[in-house]
Residue, then its C-alpha position, 0 to 999 in steps of 0.5 A: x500500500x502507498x503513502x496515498x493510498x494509506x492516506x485515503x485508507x485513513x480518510x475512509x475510515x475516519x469517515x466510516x468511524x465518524x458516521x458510527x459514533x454520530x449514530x451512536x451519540x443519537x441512538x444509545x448515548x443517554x443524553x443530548x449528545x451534539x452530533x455534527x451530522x445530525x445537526x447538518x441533517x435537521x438544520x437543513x430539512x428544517x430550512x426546507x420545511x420552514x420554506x415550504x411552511x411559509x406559502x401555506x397560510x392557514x395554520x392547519x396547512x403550515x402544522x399539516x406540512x409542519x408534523x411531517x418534518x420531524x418524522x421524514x428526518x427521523x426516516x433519513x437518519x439511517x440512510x445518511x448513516x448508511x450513506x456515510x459507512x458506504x462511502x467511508x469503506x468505498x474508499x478503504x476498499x478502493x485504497x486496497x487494491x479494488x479498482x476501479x473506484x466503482x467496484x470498491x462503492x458496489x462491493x461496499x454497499x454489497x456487503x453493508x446491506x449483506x447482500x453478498x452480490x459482490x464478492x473479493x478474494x483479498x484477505x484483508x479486504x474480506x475482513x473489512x467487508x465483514x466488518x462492514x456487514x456487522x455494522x449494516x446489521x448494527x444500524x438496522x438494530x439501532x433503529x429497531x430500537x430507536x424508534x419505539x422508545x421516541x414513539x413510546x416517549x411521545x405517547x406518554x407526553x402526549x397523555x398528560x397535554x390531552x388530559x390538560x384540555x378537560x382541566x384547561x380547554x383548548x387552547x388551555x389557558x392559566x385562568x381556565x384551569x383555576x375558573x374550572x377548579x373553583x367551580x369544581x371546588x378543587x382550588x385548595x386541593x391541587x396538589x395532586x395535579x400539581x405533583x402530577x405535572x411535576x413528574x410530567x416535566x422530569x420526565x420531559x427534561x429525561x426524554x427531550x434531552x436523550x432525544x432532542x427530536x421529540x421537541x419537533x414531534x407534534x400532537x396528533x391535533x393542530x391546535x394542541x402542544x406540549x410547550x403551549x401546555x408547559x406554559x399554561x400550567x406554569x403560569x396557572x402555578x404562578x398566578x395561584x401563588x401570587x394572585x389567589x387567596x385560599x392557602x397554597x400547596x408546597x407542591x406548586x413551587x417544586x412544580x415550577x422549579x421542575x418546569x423551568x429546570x426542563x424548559x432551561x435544559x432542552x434550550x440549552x441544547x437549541x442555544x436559545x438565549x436566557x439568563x440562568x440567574x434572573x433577577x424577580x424585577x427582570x423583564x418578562x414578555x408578559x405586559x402588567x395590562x395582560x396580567x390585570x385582565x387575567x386578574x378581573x377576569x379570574x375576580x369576576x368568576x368568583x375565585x378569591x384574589x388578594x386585594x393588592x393586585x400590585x403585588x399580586x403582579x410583582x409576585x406573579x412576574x417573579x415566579x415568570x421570570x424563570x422561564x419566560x425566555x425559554x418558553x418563548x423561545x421553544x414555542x418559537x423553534x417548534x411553531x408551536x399553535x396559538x397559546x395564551x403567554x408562549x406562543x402569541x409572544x414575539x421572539x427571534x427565529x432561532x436554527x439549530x446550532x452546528x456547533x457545540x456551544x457549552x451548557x450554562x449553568x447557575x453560579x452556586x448561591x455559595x460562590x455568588x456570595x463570596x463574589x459579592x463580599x469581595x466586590x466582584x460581583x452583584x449579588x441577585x435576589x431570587 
């Protein structure tokens, strides 16, 4: 073997091994490994759908064409994988002797698919084809896996969004939900929905970052998500503690933190942009005017509401200010339906990144602390 043809060997198999482990970091790494190829894969099927989603006017027709995308992407990971192993031992193949370069891409799509049409007398290029039939064998394993687990996850999501629309309507709204649990007299007895959602969001941060596709995933009908539910319970969680007066569940705070804790881990892996630290007086997407007529509007169904709606306000915008930029930003990325508070917000067109960008995390309060005593920081009231 020549100094070039040992190059092209070395090219091949970097190929062939890179495409390997990117199926890899998808389908069995437990978590949200950022895979250049896949990134390239859904960055650019993303582009072809938002285009095409773009000349659809109604919304129905721009979610109909919108929930084929995550599915076709889904399909062609495996031909991309199959497509790079080929063209990576193609060239291993060509640099041993098997020529010319078209014999070498038939003889490595025999042996991928195992077909066996093609056939070599050389050792060693023996050995290589059936290391390239193993991994065809490997890829199709994968898959076989792969795809009931997202489907399985997407299920179980789906359940509790579905469940939302008999406590909340559809689209579900935070004052639905409490005007529904006065009139059922449920307002001092919520912590079991409360606990119930708080699993559901683990289980959300678990599965959305283990597969980063389910966020693209959409329910079965048009004017449902699951980031326009996140939202509406969030908010309904954050309005019982700061603007109704019947005595709240310690469950409702664990809820939120359990919420705003996914929504900021899943955004981290599309680069979406917030404050891991936020200051109570920050900025929120939510106006005071929006926030007063929830407020009469809850006042004139009967539910009991504190009297300084000021503070009410103050309170309810401290609580939003932990996961008001992430949930905009998600109800953007995923063209998410018409939700109260996520999805009528303005925000900027966020693309899946190419490239990794490290995950922020919150200063310890500890550290934040000693910053502060030596000057070299503010220290931020939460």
């Amino acid at each position: 073997m020549s100094v070039s043809e040992g190059f092209v060997f070395a090219i091949g198999a970097l190929i062939a091994i890179g495409t390997l482990m990117a199926a890899v970091q998808t389908v069995v790494v437990p978590r949200a490994e950022r895979s250049l190829l896949m990134r390239f894969l859904y960055s650019g099927m993303g582009l072809l759908f938002s285009a095409l989603a773009r000349r659809r006017k109604p919304y129905e027709a721009r979610d109909a064409l919108l929930a084929l995308y995550a599915p076709t992407t889904l399909m062609m990971l495996p031909l991309v994988w199959a497509s790079g192993v080929t063209y990576g031992f193609s060239l291993m193949f060509w640099s041993l002797n098997v020529r010319p370069y078209q014999a070498a891409l038939v003889l490595s799509g025999s042996s991928l698919t195992t077909l066996g049409f093609r056939e070599t007398q050389d050792l060693f290029s023996l050995l290589l084809a059936v290391c390239e039939a193993l991994i065809g064998l490997g890829i199709v394993a994968l898959l076989i896996s792969y795809l009931p687990t997202m489907y399985s996850a997407f299920s179980a999501r789906e359940v509790a969004v579905g469940r939302l629309e008999i406590r909340a309507g559809t689209p579900p709204t935070p004052e639905a939900m409490i005007v529904l649990a006065h009139e059922n007299g449920a307002l001092e007895s919520a912590g079991e929905a409360w606990t119930e959602w708080e699993h559901w969001f683990v289980q959300l941060e678990e599965t959305h970052q283990t597969y980063p596709a389910l966020a693209y995933f959409r329910s079965v009908r048009p004017d449902r998500s699951w980031v326009t539910a996140a939202g509406a319970v969030l908010d309904a969680a954050a309005i019982m503690l700061s603007t109704v007066a019947v005595p709240h569940s310690p469950s409702a705070p664990f809820m939120i933190r359990a919420g705003y804790v996914a929504l900021r881990n899943i955004a981290d892996f599309f680069a979406i942009d917030y404050d891991p630290d936020p200051d109570p007086t920050a900025p929120i997407t939510v106006r005071r005017h929006e926030f007063h007529e929830t407020y009469e509007t809850l006042q004139r169904a009967g539910v009991p509401v504190v009297a300084d709606r000021e503070q009410a306000w103050r309170d309810y915008a401290g609580w939003r200010v932990n996961y008001d930029t992430c949930l905009v930003g998600l109800a953007s990325i995923t063209s998410a339906p018409p939700g109260k508070w996520s999805s009528d917000r303005p925000s900027p067109y966020h693309r899946l990144p190419l490239f990794h960008r490290p995950l922020r995390r919150p200063m310890p309060p500890v550290l934040r602390e000693i910053m502060r005593r030596r000057g070299l920081g503010q220290e931020r009231r939460r």
